[in-house]
N, C-alpha and C positions, 0 to 999 in steps of 0.2 A: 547098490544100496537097497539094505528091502522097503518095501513101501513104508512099512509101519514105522521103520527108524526114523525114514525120510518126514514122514507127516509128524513125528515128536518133533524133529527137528524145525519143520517149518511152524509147529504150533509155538515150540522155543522162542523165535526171531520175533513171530506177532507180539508176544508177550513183550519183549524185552524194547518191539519198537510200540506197546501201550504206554511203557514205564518212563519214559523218556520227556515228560511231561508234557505232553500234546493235549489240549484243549480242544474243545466243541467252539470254541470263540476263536480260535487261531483258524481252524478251517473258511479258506474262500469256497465260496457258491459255489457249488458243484464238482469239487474238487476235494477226495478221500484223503485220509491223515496218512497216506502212504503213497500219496500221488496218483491216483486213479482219479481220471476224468468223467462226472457222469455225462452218458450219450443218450438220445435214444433210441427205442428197440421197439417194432412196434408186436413183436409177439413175446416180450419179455417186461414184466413190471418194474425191474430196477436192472441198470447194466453199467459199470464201473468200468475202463479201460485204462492202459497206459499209454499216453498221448503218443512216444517213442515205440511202444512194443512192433516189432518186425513180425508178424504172423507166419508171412508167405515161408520161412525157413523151417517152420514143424513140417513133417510128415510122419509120425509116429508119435503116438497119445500112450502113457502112463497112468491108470484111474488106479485112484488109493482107495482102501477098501471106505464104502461111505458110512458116515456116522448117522444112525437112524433115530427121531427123538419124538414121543409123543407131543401131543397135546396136554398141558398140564395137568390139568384135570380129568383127562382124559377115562382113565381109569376111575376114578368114584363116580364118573357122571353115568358109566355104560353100565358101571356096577348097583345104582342108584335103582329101587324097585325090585330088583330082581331078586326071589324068592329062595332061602336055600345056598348053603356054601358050596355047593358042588356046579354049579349055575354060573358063580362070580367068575370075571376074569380076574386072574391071578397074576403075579412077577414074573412068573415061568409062560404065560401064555403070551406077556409081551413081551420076554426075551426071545419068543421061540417068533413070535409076526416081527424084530427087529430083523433076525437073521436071516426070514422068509425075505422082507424089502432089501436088504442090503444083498442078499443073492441076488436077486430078479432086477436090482439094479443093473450090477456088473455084469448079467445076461443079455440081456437089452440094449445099456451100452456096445457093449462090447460088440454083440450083432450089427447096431444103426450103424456106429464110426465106421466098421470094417467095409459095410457097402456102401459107405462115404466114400473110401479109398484113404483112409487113415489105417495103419497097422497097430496094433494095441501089442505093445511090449512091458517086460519087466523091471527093464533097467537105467538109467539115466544116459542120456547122449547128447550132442551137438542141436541134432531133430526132432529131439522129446519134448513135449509138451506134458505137463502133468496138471491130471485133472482131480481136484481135490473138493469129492460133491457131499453134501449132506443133507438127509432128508428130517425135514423141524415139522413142527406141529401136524404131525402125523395125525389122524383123526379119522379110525373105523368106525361106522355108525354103527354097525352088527356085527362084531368078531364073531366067526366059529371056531367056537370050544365044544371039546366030544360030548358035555356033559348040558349043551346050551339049548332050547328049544327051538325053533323055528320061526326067525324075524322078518317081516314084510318090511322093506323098506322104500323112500321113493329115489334114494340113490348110496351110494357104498361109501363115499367117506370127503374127506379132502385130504390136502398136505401141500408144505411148502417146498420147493429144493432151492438153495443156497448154494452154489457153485465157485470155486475161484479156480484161476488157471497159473502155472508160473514155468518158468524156467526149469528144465530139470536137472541144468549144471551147475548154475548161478544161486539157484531159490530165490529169484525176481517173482515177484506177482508180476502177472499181466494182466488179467480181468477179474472182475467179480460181477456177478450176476442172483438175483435174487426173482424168482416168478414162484406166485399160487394157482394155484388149481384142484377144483373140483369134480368128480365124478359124471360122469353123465348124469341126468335126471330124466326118469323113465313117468311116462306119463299116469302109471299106474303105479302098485306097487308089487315088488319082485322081490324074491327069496334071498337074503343075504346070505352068502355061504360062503366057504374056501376057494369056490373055481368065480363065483363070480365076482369076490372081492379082489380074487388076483387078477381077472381077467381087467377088472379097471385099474389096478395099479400098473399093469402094465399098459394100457392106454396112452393113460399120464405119462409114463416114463418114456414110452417110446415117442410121444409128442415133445418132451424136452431132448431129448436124445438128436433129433431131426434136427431142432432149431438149433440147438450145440453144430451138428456136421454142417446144417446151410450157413449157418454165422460164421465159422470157420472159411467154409472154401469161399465164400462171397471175397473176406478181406485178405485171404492170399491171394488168390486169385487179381484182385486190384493191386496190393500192392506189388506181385510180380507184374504185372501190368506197365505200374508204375517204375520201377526199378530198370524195366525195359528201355522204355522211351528215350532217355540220355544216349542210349549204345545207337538208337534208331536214329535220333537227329546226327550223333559223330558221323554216320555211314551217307548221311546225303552232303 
């Protein structure tokens, strides 16, 4: 199944398990309208599990292409002063920095997992795991556009990523995870440009990217552990 059908189809099931009339009042304490448990995570801001989900059976990861989204305002706030139509950023300049974030995601992913010792494949299986990430309130302080002058700034931006994980036979979710983060801040101020706005998006991403692979192998890892032990006490 290609990714894209796949991700209609699991945005379908959300939908259709919103409309089932599930309430914010119905929800117990910590406990998501689809069964995800929250835990926590001391390098991630919000992390959802399912109490049941078997981890230790992935060894191959599926990443849907991610959904990239500003900051709302994002664009009149940068456009805000600035002198001259050839100067503004334009619809064409955020579609061209969504497709630059959503490349450099699946670059960076796809590198951390890999020397995780996760294989990153195309296809759904038994051992797939599917990772379906999206990058929310995206927020360049200094886009470079060709036509832009030369901004000093004391850091490159922020942005959030929203994560969830599921089954890739079933379409079970199994986790959800929500963390922010911002840019380094440079004790002075530094030239915002293309290399060095990318060089901290990929920072950031290669920082989520890590905690995805160590969060991973920590709770396979346990729970083959755990799975073990029963076969270790039958032997004595």
């Amino acid at each position: 199944m290609e990714p894209k059908r796949l991700f209609s189809v699991i945005v379908g099931l959300a939908a259709m398990t919103a409309a089932t009339g599930w309430s914010a009042e119905e929800e117990p304490l910590g406990v998501s309208f689809d069964g995800l448990t929250l835990i926590e995570h001391a390098d991630v801001d919000v992390t959802y599990v399912l109490p049941e989900a078997d981890f230790s059976i992935y060894n191959r990861v599926m990443i849907l292409e991610p959904q990239v989204a500003f900051r709302r305002t994002w664009q009149r706030d940068v456009n805000r002063g600035v002198r001259g139509t050839a100067a503004r950023v334009t619809t064409q300049d955020m579609d061209r920095i969504k497709s630059q974030m959503s490349e450099l995601f699946l670059e960076v992913f796809t590198q951390e997992l890999t020397n995780g010792g996760l294989a990153i494949v195309e296809e759904p299986g038994e051992d797939v795991l599917i990772v379906r990430p999206a990058i929310v309130n995206l927020n360049v302080t200094a886009p470079d556009t060709a036509s832009r002058n030369r901004v000093f700034v004391a850091n490159a931006g922020s942005a959030s990523l929203f994560i969830e994980l599921y089954d890739s036979l079933t379409g079970q979710i199994l986790a959800r995870a929500a963390d922010s983060r911002s840019a380094r801040t440079s004790p002075g101020f530094q030239w915002a440009s293309a290399v060095t706005n990318r060089s901290e998006a990929r920072n950031a991403l290669r920082i989520w990217a890590r905690t995805l692979v160590d969060s991973l192998n920590e709770v396979r890892h346990r729970e083959t552990v755990i799975s073990a032990a029963p076969q270790e006490q039958e032997r004595l």
